[in-house]
C-alpha positions in Angstrom: 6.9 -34.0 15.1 7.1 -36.7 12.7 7.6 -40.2 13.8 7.5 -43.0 11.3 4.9 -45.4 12.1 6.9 -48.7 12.3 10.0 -47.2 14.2 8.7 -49.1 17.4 8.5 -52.5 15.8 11.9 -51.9 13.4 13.8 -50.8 16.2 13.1 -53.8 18.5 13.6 -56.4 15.2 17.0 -54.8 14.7 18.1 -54.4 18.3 21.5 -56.0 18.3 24.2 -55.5 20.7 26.8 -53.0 19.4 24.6 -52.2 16.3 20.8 -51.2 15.7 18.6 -49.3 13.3 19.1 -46.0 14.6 21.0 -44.5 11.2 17.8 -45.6 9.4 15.3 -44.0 11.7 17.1 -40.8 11.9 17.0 -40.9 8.2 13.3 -42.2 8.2 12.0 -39.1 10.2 14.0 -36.4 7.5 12.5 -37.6 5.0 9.1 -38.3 6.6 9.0 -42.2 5.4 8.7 -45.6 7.0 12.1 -47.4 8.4 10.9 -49.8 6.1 10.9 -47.4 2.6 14.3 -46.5 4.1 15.9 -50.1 4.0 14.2 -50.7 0.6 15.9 -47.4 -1.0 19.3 -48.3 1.2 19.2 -51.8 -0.5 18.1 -50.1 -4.2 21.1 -48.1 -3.6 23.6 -50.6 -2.7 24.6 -49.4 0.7 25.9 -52.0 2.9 24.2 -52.3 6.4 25.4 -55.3 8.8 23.3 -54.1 11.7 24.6 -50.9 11.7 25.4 -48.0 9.3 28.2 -45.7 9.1 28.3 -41.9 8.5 29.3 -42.6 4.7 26.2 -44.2 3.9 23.5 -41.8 5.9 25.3 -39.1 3.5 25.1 -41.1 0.8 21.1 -42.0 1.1 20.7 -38.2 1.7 23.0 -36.8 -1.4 21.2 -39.8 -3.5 18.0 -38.2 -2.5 18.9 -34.4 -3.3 20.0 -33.3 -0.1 22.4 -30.6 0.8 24.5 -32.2 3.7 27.5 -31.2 5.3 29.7 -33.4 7.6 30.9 -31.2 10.8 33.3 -32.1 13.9 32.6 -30.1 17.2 30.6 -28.0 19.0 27.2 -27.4 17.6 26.5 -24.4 15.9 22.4 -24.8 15.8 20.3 -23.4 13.1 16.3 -24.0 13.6 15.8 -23.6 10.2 17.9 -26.9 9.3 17.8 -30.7 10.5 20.6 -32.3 11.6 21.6 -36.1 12.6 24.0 -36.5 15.3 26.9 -39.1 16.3 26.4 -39.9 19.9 30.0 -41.8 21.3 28.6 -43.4 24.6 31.5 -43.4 26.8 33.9 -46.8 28.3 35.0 -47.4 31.7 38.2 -46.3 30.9 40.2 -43.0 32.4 40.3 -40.6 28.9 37.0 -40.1 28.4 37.8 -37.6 25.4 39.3 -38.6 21.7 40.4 -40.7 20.3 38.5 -43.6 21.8 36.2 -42.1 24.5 36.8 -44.5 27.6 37.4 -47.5 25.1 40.5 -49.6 24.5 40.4 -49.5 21.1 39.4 -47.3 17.5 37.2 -50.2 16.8 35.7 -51.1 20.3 34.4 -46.7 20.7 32.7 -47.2 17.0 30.8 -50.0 18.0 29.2 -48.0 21.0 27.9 -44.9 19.0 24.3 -43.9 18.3 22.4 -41.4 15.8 20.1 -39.1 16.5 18.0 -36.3 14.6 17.8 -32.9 15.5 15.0 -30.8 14.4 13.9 -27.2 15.2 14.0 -27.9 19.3 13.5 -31.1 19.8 15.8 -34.8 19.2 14.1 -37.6 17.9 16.4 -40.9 19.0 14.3 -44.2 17.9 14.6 -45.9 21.3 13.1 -43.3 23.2 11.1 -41.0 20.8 11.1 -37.3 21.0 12.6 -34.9 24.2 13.8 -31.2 24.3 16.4 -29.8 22.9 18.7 -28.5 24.0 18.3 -29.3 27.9 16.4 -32.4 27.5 19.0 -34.0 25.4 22.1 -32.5 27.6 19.7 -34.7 30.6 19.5 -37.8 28.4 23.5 -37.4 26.9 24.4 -36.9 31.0 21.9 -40.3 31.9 23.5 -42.6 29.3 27.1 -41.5 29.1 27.4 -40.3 25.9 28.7 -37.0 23.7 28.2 -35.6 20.4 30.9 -35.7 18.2 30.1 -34.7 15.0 26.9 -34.1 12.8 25.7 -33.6 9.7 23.9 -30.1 9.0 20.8 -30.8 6.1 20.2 -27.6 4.5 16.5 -27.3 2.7 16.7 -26.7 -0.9 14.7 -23.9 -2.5 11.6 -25.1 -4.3 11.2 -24.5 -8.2 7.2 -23.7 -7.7 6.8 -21.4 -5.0 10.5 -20.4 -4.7 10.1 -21.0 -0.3 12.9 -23.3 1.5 11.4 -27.0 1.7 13.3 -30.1 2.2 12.6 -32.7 -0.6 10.4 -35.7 -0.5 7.8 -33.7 1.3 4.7 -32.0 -0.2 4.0 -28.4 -1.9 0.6 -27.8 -3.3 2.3 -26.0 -6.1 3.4 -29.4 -7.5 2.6 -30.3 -11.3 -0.1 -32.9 -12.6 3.0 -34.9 -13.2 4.3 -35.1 -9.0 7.6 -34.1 -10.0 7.9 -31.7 -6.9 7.3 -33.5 -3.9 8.0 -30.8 -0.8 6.9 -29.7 2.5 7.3 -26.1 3.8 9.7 -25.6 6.8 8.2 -22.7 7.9 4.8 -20.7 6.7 4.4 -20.2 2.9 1.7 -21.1 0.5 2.8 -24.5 0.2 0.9 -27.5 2.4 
């Protein structure tokens, strides 16, 4: 499983209280790039992070990139052959620990403890603690920390114009032109590389 090579040091220069660069990792590991190429390509776009980032502009870094995404709320309907990033509310002291604020006093106060993680064939990938089992090892890490999904966004991999297999983009197929126009990687088997 891919993990991008400076999500250790990233993570722990962007560790903030009630924020982080968890969004960016998720986002890092579909696309099999560096945090760092992430943040460039957020900035190049004009997406606004203040230490955290919001499901508007993960969609919007995906769509900008030619991904097929798709914004869901409730229970997970899983599909190995697609990636998915999930919203993780970690739960407040108080009594209702269900919507709308999850334990928390306040709309604003339940936003500012939510996390992102990646889902991919069976495993998660969260950037604080690397990779674990899906699904029991991340029902054993949701139950540790307190936390539920509550939406997710389903990635879909496009069909590729050379070899006509599903790929996700910005990944490589050998069937690619001189010119590097087609940059995939297969999801599963194929004559691509």
């Amino acid at each position: 499983m891919f993990t991008p090579q400076d999500n250790k040091e990233l993570t722990e220069k962007y560790a903030i209280e009630h924020g982080g660069i968890c969004g960016q990792a998720c986002l890092a590991v579909i696309t099999r790039n560096s945090i760092q190429s992430v943040l460039d390509l957020w900035k190049y776009q004009g997406l606004e992070f203040k230490g955290w980032s919001g499901w508007k502009q993960l969609r919007q870094y995906l769509e900008y990139r030619g991904y097929k995404v798709k914004q869901i709320r409730g229970t997970m309907h899983y599909d190995s052959k697609k990636l998915y990033i999930a919203r993780v509310q970690w739960l407040g002291d108080g009594d209702k620990k269900d919507k709308p604020f999850y334990g928390w006093n306040h709309w604003s106060q339940a936003t500012s403890y939510t996390h992102f993680i990646v889902i991919e064939k069976f495993k998660f990938f969260c950037n604080e603690t690397g990779w674990g089992d899906f699904p029991i090892g991340l029902k054993k890490y949701l139950e540790a920390n307190k936390g539920v999904i509550t939406s997710y966004m389903e990635i879909t991999p496009q069909q590729c114009a050379n070899c006509g297999l599903n790929h996700m983009p910005n990944t490589k197929c050998s069937m690619q032109p001189e010119s590097g126009i087609w940059n995939f990687r297969p999801m599963e088997g194929g004559n691509c590389e």
